[in-house]
VEXVEX-931402 format. One record per residue (C-alpha): residue in one letter; residue number from 1; x, y, z. Coordinates in nm, 4 decimals, always signed. Layout:
! VEXVEX-931402
{node "A"; NUM; {X; Y; Z}}
...
//
This chain:
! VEXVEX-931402
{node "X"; 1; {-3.3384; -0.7952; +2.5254}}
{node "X"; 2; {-3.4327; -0.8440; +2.8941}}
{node "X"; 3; {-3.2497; -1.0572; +3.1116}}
{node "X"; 4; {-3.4091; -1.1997; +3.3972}}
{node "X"; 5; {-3.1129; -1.2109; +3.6714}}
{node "X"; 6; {-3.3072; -1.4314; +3.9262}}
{node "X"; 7; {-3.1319; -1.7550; +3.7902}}
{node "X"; 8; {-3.0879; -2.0920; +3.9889}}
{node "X"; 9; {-2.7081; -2.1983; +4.0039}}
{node "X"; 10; {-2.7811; -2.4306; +3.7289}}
{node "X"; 11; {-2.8993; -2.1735; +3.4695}}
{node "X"; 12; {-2.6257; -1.9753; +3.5614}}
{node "X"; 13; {-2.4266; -2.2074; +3.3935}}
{node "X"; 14; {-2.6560; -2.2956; +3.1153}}
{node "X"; 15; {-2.6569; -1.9552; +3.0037}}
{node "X"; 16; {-2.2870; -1.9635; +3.0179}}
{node "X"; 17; {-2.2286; -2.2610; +2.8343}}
{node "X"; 18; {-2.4404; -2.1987; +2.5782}}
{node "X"; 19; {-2.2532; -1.8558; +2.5245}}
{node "X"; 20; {-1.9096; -2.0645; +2.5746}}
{node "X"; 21; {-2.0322; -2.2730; +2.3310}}
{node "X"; 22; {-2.1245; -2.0128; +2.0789}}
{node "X"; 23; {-1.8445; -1.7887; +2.0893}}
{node "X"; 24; {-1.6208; -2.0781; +2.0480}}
{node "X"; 25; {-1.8144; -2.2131; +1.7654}}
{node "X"; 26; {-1.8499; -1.9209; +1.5626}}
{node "X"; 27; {-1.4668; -1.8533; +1.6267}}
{node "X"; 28; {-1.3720; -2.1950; +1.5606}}
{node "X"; 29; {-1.6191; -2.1823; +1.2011}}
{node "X"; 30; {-1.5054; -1.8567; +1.0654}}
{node "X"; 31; {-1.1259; -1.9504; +1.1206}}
{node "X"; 32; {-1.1699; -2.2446; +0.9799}}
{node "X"; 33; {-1.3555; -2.1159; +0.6501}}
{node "X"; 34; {-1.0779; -1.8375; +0.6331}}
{node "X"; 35; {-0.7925; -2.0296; +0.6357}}
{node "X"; 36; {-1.0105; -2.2944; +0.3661}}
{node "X"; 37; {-1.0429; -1.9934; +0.1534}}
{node "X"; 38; {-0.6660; -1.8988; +0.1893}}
{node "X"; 39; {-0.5260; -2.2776; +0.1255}}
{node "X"; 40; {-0.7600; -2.3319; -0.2045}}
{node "X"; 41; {-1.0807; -2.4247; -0.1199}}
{node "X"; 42; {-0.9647; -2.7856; -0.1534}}
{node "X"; 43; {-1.2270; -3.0354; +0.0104}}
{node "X"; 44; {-0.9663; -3.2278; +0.1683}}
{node "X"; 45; {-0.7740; -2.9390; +0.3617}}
{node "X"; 46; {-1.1037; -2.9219; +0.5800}}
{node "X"; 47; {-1.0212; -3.1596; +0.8386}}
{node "X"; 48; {-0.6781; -3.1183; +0.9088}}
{node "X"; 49; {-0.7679; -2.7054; +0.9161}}
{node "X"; 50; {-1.0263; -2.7993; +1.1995}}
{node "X"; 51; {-0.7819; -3.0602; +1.3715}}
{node "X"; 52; {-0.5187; -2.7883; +1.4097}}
{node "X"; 53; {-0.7228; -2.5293; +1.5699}}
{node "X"; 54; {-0.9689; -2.7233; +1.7488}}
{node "X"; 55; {-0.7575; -2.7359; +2.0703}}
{node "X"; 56; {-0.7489; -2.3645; +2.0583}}
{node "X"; 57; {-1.1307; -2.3651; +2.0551}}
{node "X"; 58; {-1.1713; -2.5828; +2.3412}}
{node "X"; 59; {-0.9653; -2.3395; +2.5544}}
{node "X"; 60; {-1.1539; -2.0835; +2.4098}}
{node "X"; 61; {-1.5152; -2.2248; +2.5201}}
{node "X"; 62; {-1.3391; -2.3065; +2.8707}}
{node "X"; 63; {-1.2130; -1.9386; +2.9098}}
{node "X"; 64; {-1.5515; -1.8123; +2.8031}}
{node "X"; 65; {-1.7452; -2.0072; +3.0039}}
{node "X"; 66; {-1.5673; -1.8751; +3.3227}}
{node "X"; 67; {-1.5838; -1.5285; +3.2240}}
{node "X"; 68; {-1.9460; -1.5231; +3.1246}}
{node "X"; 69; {-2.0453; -1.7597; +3.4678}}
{node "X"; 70; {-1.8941; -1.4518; +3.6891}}
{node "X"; 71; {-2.1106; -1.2189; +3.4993}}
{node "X"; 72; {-1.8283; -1.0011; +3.3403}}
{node "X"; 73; {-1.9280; -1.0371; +2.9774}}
{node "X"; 74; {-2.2169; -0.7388; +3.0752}}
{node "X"; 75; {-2.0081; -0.4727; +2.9707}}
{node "X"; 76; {-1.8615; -0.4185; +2.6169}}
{node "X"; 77; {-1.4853; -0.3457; +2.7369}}
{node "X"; 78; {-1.4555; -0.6876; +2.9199}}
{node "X"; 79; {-1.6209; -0.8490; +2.6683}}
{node "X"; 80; {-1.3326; -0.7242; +2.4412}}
{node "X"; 81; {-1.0868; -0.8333; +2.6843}}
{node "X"; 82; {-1.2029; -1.1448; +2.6906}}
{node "X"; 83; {-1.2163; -1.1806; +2.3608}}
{node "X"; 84; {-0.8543; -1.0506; +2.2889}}
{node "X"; 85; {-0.7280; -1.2645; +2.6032}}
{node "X"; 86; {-0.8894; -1.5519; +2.5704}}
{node "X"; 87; {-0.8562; -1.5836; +2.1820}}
{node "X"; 88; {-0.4800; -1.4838; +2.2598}}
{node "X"; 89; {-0.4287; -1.8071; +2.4828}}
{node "X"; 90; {-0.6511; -2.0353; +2.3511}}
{node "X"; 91; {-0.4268; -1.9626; +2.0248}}
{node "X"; 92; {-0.1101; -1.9674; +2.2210}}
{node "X"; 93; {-0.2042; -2.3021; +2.4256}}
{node "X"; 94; {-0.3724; -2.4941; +2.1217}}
{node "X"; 95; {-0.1481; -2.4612; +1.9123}}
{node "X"; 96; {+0.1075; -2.6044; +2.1728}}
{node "X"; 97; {-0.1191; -2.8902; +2.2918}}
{node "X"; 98; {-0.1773; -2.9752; +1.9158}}
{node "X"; 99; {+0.2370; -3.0033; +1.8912}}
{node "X"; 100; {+0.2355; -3.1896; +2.1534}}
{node "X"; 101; {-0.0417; -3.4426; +2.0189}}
{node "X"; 102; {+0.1718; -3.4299; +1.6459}}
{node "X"; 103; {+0.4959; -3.5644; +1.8465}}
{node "X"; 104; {+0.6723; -3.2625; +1.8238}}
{node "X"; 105; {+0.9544; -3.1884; +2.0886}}
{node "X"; 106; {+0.9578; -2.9140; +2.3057}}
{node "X"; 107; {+1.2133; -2.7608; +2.3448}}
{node "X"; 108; {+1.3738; -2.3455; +2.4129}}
{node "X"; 109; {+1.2482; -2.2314; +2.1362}}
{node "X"; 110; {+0.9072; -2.3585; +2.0756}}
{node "X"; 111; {+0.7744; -2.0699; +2.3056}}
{node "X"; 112; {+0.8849; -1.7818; +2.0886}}
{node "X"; 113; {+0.7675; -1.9746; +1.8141}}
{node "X"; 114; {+0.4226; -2.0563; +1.9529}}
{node "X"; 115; {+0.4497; -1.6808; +2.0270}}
{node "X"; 116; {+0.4875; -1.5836; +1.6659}}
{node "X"; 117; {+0.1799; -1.7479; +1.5343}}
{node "X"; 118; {-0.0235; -1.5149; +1.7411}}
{node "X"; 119; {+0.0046; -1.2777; +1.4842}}
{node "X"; 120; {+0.0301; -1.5184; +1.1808}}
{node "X"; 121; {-0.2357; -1.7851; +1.2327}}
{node "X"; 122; {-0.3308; -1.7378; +1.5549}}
{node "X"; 123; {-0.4468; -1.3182; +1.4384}}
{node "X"; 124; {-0.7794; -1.4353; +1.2881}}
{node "X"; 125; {-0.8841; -1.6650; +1.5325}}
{node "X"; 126; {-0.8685; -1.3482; +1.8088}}
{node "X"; 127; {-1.0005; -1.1330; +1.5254}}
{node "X"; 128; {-1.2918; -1.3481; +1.5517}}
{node "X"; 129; {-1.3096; -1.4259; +1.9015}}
{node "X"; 130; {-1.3051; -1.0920; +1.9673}}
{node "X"; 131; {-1.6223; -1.0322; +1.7694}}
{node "X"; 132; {-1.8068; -1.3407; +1.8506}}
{node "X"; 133; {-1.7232; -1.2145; +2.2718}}
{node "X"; 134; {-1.8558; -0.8743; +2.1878}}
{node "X"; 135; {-2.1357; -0.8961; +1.9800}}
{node "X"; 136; {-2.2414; -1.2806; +2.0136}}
{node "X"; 137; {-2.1762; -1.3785; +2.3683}}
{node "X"; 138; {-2.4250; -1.0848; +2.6015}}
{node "X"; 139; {-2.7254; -1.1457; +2.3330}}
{node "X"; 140; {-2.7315; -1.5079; +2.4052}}
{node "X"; 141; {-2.6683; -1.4857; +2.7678}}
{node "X"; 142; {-2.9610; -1.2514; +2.7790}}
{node "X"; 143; {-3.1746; -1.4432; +2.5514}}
{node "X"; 144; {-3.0775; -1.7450; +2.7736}}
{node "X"; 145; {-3.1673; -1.5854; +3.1193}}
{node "X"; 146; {-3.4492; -1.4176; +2.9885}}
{node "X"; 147; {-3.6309; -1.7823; +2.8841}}
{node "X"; 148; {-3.8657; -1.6732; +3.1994}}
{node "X"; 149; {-4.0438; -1.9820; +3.3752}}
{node "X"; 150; {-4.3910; -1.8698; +3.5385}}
{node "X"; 151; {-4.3516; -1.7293; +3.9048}}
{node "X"; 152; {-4.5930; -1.5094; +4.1290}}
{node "X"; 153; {-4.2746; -1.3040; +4.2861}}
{node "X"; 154; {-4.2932; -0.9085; +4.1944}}
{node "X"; 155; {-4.0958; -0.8181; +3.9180}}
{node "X"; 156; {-3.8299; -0.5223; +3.9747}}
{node "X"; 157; {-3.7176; -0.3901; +3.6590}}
{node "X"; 158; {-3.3318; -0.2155; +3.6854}}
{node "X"; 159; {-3.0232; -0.1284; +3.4235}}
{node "X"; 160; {-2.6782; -0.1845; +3.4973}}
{node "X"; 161; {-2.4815; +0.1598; +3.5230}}
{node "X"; 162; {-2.3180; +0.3541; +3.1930}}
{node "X"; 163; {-1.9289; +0.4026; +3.1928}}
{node "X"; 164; {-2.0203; +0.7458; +3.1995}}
{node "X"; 165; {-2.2399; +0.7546; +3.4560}}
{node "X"; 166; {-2.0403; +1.0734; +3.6216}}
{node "X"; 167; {-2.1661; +1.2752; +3.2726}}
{node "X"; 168; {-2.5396; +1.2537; +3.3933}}
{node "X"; 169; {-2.7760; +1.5604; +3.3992}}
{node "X"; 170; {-2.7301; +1.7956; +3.7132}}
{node "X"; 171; {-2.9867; +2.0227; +3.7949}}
{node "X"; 172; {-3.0142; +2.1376; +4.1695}}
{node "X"; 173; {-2.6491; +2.0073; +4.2433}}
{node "X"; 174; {-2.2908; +2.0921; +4.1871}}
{node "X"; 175; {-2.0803; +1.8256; +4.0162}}
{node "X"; 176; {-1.8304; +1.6339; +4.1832}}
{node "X"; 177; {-1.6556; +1.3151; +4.1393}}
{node "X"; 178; {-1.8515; +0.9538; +4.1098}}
{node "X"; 179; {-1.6348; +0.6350; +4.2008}}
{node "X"; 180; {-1.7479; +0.4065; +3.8595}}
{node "X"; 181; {-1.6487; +0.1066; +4.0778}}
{node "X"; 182; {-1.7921; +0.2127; +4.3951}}
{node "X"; 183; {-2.1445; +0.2591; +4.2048}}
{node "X"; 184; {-2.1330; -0.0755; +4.0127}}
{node "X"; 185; {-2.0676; -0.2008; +4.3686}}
{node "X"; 186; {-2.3889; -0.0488; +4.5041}}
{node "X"; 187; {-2.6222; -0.0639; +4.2447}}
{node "X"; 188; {-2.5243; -0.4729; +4.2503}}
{node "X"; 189; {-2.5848; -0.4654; +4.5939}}
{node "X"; 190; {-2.9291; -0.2329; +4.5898}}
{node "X"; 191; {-3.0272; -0.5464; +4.3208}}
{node "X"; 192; {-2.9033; -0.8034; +4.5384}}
{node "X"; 193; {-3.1662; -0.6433; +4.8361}}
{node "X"; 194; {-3.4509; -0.6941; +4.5688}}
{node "X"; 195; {-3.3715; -1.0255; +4.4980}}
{node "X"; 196; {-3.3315; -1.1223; +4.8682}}
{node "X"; 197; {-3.6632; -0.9280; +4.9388}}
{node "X"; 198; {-3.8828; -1.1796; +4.6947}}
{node "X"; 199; {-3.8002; -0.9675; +4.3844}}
{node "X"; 200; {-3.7782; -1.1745; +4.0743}}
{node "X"; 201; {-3.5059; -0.8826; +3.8755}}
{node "X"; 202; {-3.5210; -0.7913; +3.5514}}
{node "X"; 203; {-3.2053; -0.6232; +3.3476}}
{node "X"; 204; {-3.2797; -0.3827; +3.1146}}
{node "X"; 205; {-3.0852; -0.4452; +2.8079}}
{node "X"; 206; {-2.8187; -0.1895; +2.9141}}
{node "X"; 207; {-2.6829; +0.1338; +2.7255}}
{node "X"; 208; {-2.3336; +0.2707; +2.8076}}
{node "X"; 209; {-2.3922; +0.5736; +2.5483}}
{node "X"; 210; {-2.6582; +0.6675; +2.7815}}
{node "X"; 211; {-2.5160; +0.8524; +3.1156}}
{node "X"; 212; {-2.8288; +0.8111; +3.3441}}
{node "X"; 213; {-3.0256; +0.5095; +3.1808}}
{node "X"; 214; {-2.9319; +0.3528; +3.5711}}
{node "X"; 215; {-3.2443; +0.5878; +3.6437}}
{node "X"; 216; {-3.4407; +0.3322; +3.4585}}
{node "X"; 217; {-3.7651; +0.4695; +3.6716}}
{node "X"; 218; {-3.7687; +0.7910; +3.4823}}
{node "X"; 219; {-3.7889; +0.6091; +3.1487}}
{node "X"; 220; {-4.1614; +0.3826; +3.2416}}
{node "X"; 221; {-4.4224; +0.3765; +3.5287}}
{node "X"; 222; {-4.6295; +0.0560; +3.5554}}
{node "X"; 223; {-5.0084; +0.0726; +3.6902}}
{node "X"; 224; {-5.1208; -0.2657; +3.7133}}
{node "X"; 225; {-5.1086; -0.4716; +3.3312}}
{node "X"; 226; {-5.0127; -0.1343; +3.2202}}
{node "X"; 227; {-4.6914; +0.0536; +3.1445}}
{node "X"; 228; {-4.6516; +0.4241; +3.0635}}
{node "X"; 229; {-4.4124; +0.4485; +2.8606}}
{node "X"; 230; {-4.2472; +0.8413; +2.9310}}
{node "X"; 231; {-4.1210; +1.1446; +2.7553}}
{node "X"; 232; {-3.8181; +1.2131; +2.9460}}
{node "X"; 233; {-3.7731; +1.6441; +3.0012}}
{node "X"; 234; {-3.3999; +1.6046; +2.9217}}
{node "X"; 235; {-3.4044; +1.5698; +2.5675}}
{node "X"; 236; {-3.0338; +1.3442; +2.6221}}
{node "X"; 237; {-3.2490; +1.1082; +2.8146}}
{node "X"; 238; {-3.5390; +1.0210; +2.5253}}
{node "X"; 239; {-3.3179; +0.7317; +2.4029}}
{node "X"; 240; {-3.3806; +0.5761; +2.7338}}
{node "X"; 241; {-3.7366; +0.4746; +2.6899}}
{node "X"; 242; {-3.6258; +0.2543; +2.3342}}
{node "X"; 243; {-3.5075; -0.0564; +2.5867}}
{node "X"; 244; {-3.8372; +0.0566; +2.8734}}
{node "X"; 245; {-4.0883; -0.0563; +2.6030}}
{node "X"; 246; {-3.8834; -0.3369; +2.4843}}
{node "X"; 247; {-3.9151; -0.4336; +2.8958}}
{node "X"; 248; {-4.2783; -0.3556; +2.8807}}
{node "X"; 249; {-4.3327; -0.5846; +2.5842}}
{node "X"; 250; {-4.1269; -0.8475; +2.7178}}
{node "X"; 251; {-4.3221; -0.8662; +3.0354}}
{node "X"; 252; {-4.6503; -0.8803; +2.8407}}
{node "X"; 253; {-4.7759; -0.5710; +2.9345}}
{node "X"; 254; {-4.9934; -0.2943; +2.7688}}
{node "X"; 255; {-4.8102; -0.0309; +2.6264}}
{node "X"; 256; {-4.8899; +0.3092; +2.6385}}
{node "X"; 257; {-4.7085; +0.6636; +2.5705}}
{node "X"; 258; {-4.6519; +1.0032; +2.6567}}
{node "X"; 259; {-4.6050; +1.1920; +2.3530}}
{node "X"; 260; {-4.4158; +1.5406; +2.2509}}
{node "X"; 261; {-4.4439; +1.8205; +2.2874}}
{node "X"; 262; {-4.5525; +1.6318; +2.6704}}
{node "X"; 263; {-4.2683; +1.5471; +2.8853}}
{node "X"; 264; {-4.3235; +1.3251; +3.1945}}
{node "X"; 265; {-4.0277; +1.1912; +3.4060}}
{node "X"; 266; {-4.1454; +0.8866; +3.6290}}
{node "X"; 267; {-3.9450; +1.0002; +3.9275}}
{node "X"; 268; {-4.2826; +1.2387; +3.9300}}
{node "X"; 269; {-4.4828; +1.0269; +3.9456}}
{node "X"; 270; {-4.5543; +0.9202; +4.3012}}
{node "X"; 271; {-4.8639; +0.6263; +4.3967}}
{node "X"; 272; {-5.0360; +0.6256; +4.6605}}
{node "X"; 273; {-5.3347; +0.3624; +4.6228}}
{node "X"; 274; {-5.5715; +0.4766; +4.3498}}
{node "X"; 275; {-5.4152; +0.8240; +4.3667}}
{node "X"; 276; {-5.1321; +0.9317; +4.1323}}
{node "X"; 277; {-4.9299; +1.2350; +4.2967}}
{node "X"; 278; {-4.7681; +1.4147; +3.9604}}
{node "X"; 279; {-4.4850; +1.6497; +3.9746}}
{node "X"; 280; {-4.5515; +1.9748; +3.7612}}
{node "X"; 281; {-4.1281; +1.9734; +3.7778}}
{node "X"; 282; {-3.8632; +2.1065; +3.5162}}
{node "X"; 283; {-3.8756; +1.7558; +3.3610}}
{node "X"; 284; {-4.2291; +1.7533; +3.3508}}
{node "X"; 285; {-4.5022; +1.9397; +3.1915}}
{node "X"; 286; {-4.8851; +2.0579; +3.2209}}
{node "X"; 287; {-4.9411; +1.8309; +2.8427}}
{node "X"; 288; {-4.7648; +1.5695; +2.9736}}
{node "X"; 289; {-4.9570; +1.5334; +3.3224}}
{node "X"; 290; {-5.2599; +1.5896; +3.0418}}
{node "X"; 291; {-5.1967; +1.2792; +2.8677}}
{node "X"; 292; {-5.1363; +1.1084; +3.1660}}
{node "X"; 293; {-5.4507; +1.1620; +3.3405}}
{node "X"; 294; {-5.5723; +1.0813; +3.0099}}
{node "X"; 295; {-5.4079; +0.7075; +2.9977}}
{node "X"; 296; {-5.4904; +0.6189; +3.3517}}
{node "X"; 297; {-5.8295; +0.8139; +3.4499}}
{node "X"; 298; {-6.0232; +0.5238; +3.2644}}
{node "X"; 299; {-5.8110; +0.2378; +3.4802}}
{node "X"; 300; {-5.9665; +0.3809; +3.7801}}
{node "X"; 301; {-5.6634; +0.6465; +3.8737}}
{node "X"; 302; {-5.6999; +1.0037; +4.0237}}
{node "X"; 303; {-5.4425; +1.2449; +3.8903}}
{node "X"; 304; {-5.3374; +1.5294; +4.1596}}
{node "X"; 305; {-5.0987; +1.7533; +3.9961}}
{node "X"; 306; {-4.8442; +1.8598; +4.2779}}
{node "X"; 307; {-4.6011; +2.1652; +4.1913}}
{node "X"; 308; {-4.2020; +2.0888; +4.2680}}
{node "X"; 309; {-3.9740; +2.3686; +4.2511}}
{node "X"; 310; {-3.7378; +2.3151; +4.5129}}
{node "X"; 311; {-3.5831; +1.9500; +4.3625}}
{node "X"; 312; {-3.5296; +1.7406; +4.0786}}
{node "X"; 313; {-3.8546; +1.5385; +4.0793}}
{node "X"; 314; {-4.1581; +1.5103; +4.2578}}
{node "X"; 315; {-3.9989; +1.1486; +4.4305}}
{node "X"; 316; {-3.6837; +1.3290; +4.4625}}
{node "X"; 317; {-3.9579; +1.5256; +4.7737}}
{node "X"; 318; {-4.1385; +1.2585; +4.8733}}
{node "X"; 319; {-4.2185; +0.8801; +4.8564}}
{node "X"; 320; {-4.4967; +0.6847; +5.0200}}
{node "X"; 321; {-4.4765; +0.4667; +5.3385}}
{node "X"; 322; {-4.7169; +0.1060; +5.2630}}
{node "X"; 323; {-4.9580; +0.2354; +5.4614}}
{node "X"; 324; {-4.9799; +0.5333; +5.2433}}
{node "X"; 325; {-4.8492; +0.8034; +5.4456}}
{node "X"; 326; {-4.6442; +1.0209; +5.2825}}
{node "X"; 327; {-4.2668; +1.1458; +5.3732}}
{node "X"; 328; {-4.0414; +1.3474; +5.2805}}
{node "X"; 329; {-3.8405; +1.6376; +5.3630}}
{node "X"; 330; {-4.0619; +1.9264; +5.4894}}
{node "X"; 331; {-3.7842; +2.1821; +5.3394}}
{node "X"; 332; {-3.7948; +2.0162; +5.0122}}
{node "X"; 333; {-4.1708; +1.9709; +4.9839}}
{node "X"; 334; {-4.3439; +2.2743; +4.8388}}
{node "X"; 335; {-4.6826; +2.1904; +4.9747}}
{node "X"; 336; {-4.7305; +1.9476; +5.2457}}
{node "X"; 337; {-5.0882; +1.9948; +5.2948}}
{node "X"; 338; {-5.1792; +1.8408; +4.9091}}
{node "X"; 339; {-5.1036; +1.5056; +5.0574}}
{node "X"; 340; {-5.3366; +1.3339; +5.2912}}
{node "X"; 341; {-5.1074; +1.2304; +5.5298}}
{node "X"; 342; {-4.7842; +1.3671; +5.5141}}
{node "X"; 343; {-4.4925; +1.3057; +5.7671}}
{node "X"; 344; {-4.1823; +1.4925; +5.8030}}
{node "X"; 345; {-3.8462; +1.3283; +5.7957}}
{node "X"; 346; {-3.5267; +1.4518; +6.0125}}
{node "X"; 347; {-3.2883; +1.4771; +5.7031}}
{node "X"; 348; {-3.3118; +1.5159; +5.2883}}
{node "X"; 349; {-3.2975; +1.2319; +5.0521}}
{node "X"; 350; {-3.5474; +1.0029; +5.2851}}
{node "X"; 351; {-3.6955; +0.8100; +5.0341}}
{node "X"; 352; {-3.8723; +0.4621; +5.0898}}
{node "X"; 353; {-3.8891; +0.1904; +4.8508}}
{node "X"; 354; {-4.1813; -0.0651; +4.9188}}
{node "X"; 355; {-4.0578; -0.4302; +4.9535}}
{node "X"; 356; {-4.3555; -0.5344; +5.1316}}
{node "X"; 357; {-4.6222; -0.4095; +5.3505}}
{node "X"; 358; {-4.4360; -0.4259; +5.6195}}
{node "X"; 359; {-4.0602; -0.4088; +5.4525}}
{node "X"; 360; {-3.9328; -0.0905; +5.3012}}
{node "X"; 361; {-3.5619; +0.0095; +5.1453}}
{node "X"; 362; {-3.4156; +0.3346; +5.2353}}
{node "X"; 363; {-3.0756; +0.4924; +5.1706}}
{node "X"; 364; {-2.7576; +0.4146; +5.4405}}
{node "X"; 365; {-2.7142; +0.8123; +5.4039}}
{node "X"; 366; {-3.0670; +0.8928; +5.6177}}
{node "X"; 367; {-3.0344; +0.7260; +5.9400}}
{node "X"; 368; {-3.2490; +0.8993; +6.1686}}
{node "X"; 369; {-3.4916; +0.8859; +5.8863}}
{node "X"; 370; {-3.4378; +0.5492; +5.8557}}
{node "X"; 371; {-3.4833; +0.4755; +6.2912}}
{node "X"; 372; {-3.7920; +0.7217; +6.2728}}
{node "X"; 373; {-3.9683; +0.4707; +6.0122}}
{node "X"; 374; {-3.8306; +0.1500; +6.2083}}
{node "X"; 375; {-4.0132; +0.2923; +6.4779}}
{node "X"; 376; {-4.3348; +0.3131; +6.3042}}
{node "X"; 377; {-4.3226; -0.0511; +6.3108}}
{node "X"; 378; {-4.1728; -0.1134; +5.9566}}
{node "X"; 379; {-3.8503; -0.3373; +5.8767}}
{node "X"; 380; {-3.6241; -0.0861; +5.7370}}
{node "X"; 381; {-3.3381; -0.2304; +5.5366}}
{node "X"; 382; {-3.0584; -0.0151; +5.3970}}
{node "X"; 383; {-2.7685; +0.0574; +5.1122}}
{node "X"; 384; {-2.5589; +0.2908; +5.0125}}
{node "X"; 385; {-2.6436; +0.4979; +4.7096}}
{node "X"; 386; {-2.3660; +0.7635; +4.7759}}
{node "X"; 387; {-2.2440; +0.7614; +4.3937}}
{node "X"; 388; {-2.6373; +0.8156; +4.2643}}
{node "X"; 389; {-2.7150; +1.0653; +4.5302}}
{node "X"; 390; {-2.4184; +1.3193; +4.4010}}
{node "X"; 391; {-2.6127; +1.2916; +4.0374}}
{node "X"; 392; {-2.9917; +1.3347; +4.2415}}
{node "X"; 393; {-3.0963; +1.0048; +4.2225}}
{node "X"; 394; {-3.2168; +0.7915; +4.5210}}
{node "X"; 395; {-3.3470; +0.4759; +4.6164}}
{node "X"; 396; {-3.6698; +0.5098; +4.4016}}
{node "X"; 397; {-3.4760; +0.6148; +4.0743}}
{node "X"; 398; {-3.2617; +0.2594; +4.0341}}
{node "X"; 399; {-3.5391; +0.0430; +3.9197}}
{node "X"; 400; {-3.9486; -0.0226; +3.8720}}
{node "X"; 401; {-4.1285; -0.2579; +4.0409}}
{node "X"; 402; {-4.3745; -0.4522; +3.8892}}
{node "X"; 403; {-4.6786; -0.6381; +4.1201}}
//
């Protein structure tokens, strides 16, 4: 599902709590009913079964709820960890806070006792907080954040990175090494500029099978109440678009499709007013700029057809200034003269992102670029997107905005 990450403090910790709450629940249920099972079924063993590991739950909830307030429970492997680790010590420490309540003395070798049970008793209530942390705790944090409350802000639509982001598709470039942590790091911060820049954001629900599903704007293009949903050229990217029209649906939008044997990529797709720039690129073909035109002719759209040869995507060329000038990189740009008004850059990979009509986001890596369009009168406001450039994405590709 969803998630909406533009959450006041306090539903921060709602969602948390209510995940806190669940995991411990479920934990503290299932252990309970196991250990019922294993002891006879008798009524009266009920109780003192939930007495004994009910401190170990309230740890549990505790440890969870910090975890999940920080944001970590997004990804599956820290989800596990927490799960393992925090089912490990809420075991370890409520078992010894529920001596301690029984009257039983402590003394040298209570610890390698307590120890011991992690793998007696203690085993099924990790088993099972383990499982509740990775399969319970990110659905209802999402459905949580997601409860959307009625705002007039743009909507920016993104996906956290895949593990294996450094496995995406390469076309024009050589591979070479991407920093994991260094991209988290940026694509939290290219968010955080959305969210600072009157974007209400969006998460995709996220897919670390999927190398480049970061590039959610190759998987949906939105014109006005309604979204495209694509037909990726990379047949390893088609997956993507499953979660895109989940999005669409979610935002209440209407839902339309590019279908085989038409592929469309969105990083072709280029607006500039009531004209639609398409890239006839290697990810996109004549029967897929066909059904576009189809789709969006009737909402009032003209469909120029633009041939790219020399890059990835027609947006990986050029990108549109508010006023509707477009830029780009004369080398990269295969006919300047299709665009109305087109104006060279000093360097590749100068791509703008709109924040407002006088606001735009560009890349850290382009800095005369980025001075030449300050000087045009625009705000220019800048982050680094060094990991996503080495696998041809820029600004543009990390998320869709939605007015």
């Amino acid at each position: 599902m969803p998630v909406s990450r533009t959450l006041t403090p306090a539903r921060r910790v709602v969602a948390a709590l209510a995940a806190a709450v669940a995991v411990a629940a479920l934990t503290h249920v299932s252990t309970v009913l196991v250990f019922f099972v294993v002891n006879g079924s008798k009524p009266e063993n009920i109780v003192p079964i939930s007495n004994y590991f009910m401190p170990g739950t309230l740890v549990l909830a505790l440890v969870v709820a910090i975890v999940a307030s920080v944001g970590a429970l997004r990804r599956w492997y820290f989800a596990v960890v927490t799960g393992l680790i925090g089912g490990a010590l809420a075991s370890f420490l409520g078992t010894a806070f529920g001596y301690q309540l029984a009257g039983v003395s402590w003394n040298a070798d209570v610890p390698s006792f307590l120890a011991t049970t992690l793998v007696g008793t203690g085993l099924v209530f990790i088993v099972a907080s383990t499982l509740a942390s990775l399969f319970v705790a990110p659905r209802l944090l999402g459905w949580v954040s997601s409860l959307r409350v009625g705002s007039s802000r743009p909507i920016a639509l993104v996906r956290q990175p895949s593990s294996r982001l450094a496995d995406g598709e390469l076309t024009h470039l050589d591979r070479v090494a991407v920093d994991l942590d260094l991209a988290d790091d940026q694509w939290q911060a290219y968010v955080s500029a959305l969210e600072e820049h009157g974007f209400e954001v969006v998460d995709v629900t996220p897919a670390d099978e999927l190398p480049d599903s970061v590039f959610i704007e190759d998987a949906l293009v939105i014109f006005g109440s309604t979204a495209v949903i694509t037909s990726p050229g990379a047949e390893t990217r088609r997956p993507e678009t499953d979660a895109a029209r989940e999005s669409a649906h979610y935002l209440g939008l209407r839902v339309q499709a590019i279908e085989l044997p038409g592929t469309l990529d969105g990083g072709d797709v280029l607006k500039v007013g009531s004209t639609v720039y398409v890239g006839r690129s290697g990810r996109t073909n004549a029967e897929g700029i066909r059904q576009l035109r189809a789709i969006i002719s009737p909402l009032g759209y003209t469909v120029v057809a633009v041939p790219v040869k020399k890059v990835l995507h027609l947006k990986s060329a050029v990108t549109a200034l508010p006023d509707g000038t477009v830029i780009g990189y004369a080398k990269h740009v295969d006919n300047p003269a299709i665009f109305d008004r087109f104006l060279a850059m000093p360097e590749p990979g100068a791509a703008v992102v709109v924040l407002s009509a006088d606001t735009v986001l560009m890349a850290s890596s382009v800095p005369k670029s980025a001075a030449l369009v300050a000087d045009l009168g625009y705000r220019v406001i800048t982050v680094d997107v060094s990991e996503f450039e080495k696998l041809e994405g820029c600004v543009t590709c990390l998320s869709v905005r939605v007015r």
